[in-house]
N, C-alpha and C positions, 0 to 999 in steps of 0.2 A: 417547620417551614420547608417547600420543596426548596431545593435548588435546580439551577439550569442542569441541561443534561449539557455534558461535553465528551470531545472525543480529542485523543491526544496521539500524534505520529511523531512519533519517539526516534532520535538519530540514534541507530544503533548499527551505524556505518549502512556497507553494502546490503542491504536485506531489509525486511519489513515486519514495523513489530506499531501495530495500532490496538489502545484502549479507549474502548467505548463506555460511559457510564451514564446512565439514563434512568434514575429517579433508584428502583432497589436493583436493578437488571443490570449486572457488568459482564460487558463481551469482550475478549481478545480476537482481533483479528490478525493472524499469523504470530511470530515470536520468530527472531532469531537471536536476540540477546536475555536471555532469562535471568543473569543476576540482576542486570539494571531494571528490568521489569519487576522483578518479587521486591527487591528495594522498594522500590516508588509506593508498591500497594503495602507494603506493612508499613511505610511511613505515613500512609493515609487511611492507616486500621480498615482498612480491605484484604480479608479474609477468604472471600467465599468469591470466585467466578461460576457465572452463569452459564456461560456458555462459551463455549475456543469455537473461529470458524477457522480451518485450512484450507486457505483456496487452493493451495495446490503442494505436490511433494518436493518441490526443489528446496535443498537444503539450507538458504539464504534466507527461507521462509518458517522452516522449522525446527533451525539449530535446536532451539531455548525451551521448545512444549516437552521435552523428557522431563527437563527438569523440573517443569512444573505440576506435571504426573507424579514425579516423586518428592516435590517436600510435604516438607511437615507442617507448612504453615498455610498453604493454598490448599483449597476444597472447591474443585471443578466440577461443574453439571453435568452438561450435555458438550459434547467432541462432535460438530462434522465436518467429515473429511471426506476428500476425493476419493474412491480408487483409483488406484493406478499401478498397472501392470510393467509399466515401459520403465519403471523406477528400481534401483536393483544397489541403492547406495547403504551406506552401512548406516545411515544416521536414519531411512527410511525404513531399513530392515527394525533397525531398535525402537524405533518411534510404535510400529505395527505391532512389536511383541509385550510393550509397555502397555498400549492400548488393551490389548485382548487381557491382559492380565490384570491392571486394575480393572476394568470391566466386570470383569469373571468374581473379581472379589468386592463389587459390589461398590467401591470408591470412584466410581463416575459412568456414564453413558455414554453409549457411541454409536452413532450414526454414518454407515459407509455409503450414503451418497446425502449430496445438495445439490439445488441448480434451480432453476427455472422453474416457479410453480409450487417448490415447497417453501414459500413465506413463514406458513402457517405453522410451522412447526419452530420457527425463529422464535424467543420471547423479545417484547419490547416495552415500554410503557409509553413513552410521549413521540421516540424515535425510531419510525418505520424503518425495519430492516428490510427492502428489494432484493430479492434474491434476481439477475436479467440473465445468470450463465453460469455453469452452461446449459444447451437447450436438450431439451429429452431425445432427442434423437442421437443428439452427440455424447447423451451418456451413453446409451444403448451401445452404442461402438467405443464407446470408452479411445483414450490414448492409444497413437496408433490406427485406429482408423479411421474411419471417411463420416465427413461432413456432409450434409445433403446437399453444401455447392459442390459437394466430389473434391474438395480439397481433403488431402489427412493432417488429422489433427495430432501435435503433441502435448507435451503434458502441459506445456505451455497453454497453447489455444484452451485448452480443457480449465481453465483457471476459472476457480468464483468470481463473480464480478457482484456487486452488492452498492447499493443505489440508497442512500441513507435519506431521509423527509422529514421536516419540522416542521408543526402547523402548516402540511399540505404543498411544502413547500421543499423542490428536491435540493440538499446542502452539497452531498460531496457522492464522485463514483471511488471507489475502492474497487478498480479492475485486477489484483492482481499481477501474472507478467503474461496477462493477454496478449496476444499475437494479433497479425493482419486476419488468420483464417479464421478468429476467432471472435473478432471484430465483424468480418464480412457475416460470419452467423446469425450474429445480432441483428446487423443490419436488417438481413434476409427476413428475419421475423420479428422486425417492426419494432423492435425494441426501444422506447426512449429512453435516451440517455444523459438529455440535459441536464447542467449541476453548477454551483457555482463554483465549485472545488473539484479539482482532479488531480488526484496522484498517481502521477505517472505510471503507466504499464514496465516493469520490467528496470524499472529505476534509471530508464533512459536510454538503455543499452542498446547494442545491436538487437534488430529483431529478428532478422535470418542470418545465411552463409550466405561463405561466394567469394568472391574477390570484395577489396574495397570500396570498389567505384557503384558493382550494385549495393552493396549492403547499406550505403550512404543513400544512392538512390531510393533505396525500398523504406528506408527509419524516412525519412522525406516524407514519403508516399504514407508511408502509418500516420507520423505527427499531422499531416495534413488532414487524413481521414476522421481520426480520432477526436481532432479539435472543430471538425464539422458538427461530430455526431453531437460533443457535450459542451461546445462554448463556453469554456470555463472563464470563471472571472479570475483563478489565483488557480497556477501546476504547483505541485509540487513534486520534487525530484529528491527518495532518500535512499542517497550513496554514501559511499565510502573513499574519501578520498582514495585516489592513486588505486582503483579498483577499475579495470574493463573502462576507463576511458568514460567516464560517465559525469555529467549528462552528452551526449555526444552533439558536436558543434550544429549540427545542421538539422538536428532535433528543436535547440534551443530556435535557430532560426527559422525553422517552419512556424513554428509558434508565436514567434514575435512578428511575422509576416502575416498570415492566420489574424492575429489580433492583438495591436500595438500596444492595445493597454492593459491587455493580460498580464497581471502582476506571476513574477517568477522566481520560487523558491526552494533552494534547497539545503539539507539538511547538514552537510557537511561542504566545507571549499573546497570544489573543482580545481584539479591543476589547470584545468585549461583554464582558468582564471587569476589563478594566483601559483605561478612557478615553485616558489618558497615559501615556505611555512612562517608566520607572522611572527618580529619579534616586539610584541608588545601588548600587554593585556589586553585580552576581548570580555568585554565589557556590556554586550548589547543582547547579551543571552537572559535569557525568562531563569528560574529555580529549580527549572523540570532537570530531571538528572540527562543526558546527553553525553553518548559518547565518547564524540571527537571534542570534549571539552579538554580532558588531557591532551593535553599534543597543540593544541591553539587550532584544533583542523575545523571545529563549527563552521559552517555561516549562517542559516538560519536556526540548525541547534532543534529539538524536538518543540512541534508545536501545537500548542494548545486550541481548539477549536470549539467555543460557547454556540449551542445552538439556539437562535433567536430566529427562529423563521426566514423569512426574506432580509432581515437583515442581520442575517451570521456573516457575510462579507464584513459588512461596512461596522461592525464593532470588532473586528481582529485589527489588533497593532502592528502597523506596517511600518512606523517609524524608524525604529531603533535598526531594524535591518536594516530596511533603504539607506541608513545613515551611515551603515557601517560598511556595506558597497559602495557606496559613493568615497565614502573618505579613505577606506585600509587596503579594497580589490585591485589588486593594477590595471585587470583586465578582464572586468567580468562580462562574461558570453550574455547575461540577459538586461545589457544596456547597449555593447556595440552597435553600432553602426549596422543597419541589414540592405543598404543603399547596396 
């Protein structure tokens, strides 16, 4: 008997570590926690991934893919990944020589480019994987250079963004920590974006420099744009507590302004929500293994996603969280007041 395909975004604090599983095809998109990930699949005698996407080199993204290169108990397909030149960190350097090296001996494949147009080469069985970015001109110039609006792109902007469909129907965007320039690309080339799910670009954060007065203004101007482009019914934001200020106030705000009834979740409690760490069991978490479970730091804790066509919304359980913002948050940012 099939089962449903789902896909699960896992709190593994500041960084993004998403499992996708769709009938015999299991995909990773990104990893930055690799014990809690190999956990979860040998506890569900999942052996074998199909395929890892890295949207991009920043290290919040792929702490955990070393290690999953080198155990003994994971057997990986196909690797694609960005290049990127502008990247010179040590965990990029090790990830690159890991790669050439299982490769060479034949324990997995690797692909050094994705983006726009290579669908085809994605496996899937019932859950269309969308590749919408980045777009072929902007690999062509790679990180570092120029966008055909003449803006330059970094490795940011250059992030896979990947558009997931059940029965014909688009569930959730996984943009990685796409940027405004990278956003306006899309736009440029007509890219639809609509979804009922969206996880956050960049985990909330700032999106450029500057002083704090633009950088506030410009996250504004992204959340604003971004929730034109994909009207989501449910954001999801996965941080890390007490990490870069995240979701950032006026993030949440654009989004609650944007569309009131936009349900808003994230993965670990925001200080700007709750000052101090709770003293009394949390209670309202799912079985998935989750981070910020030690430490009392959840709030919505890694979540599970059933894909049921048009109505993978309205079968995800919104109770128990809403329940537990309501009654243990003192001051959560995606209920205030945006009067």
């Amino acid at each position: 008997m099939k089962t449903q395909p789902k896909l699960i975004v896992f709190d593994v604090g500041h960084g993004s570590c998403v499992f996708l599983q769709d009938e015999s095809v299991t995909t990773i998109i990104d990893c930055k926690e690799s014990a809690l990930l190999i956990d979860f699949l040998l506890s569900q005698n999942i052996t074998v991934i199909s395929q890892v996407i890295i949207s991009h080199a920043d290290a919040d993204h792929i702490d955990g893919i070393l290690a999953l290169i080198q155990s003994d108990y994971i057997q990986l397909g196909t690797v694609f990944v960005n290049a990127d030149a502008s990247k010179d960190s040590a965990t990029w350097k090790d990830l690159r020589l890991a790669l050439q090296d299982a490769s060479g001996r034949g324990k997995l494949r690797v692909r050094t480019e994705i983006g726009d147009g290579m669908a085809d080469q994605l496996r899937y069985q019932t859950v269309r994987i969308e590749v919408v970015a980045p777009g072929i001109a902007s690999r062509l110039a790679g990180p570092g250079g120029r966008t055909p609006q003449e803006a330059r792109a970094t490795s940011n902007a250059m992030s896979v963004v990947l558009r997931l469909h059940h029965e014909d129907h688009p569930v959730i965007l996984i943009p990685g920590d796409i940027d405004s320039v990278g956003l306006e690309d899309l736009v440029a080339r007509g890219k639809q974006l609509r979804c009922d799910i969206l996880l956050f670009p960049h985990h909330g954060g700032h999106i450029s420099h500057g002083n704090d007065a633009a950088r506030e203004r410009n996250n504004s101007r992204f959340a604003r744009r971004i929730m034109e482009q994909v009207d989501p019914r449910l954001v999801l934001f996965s941080i890390g507590r007490g990490r870069f200020s995240t979701p950032r106030p006026e993030i949440i705000r654009e989004i609650r302004t944007r569309a009131a009834d936009c349900r808003i979740c994230c993965t670990q409690l925001s200080e700007h929500c709750q000052k101090v760490i709770l003293d009394h069991p949390v209670l309202h978490l799912t079985d998935l293994p989750a981070l910020g479970r030690i430490g009392k730091r959840c709030c919505g804790g890694s979540l599970e996603i059933i894909f049921a066509g048009r109505n993978t919304f309205a079968q995800l359980d919104h109770i128990r969280h809403l329940e537990f913002v309501k009654n243990s948050v003192s001051r959560p940012l995606c209920k205030e007041s945006i009067t």
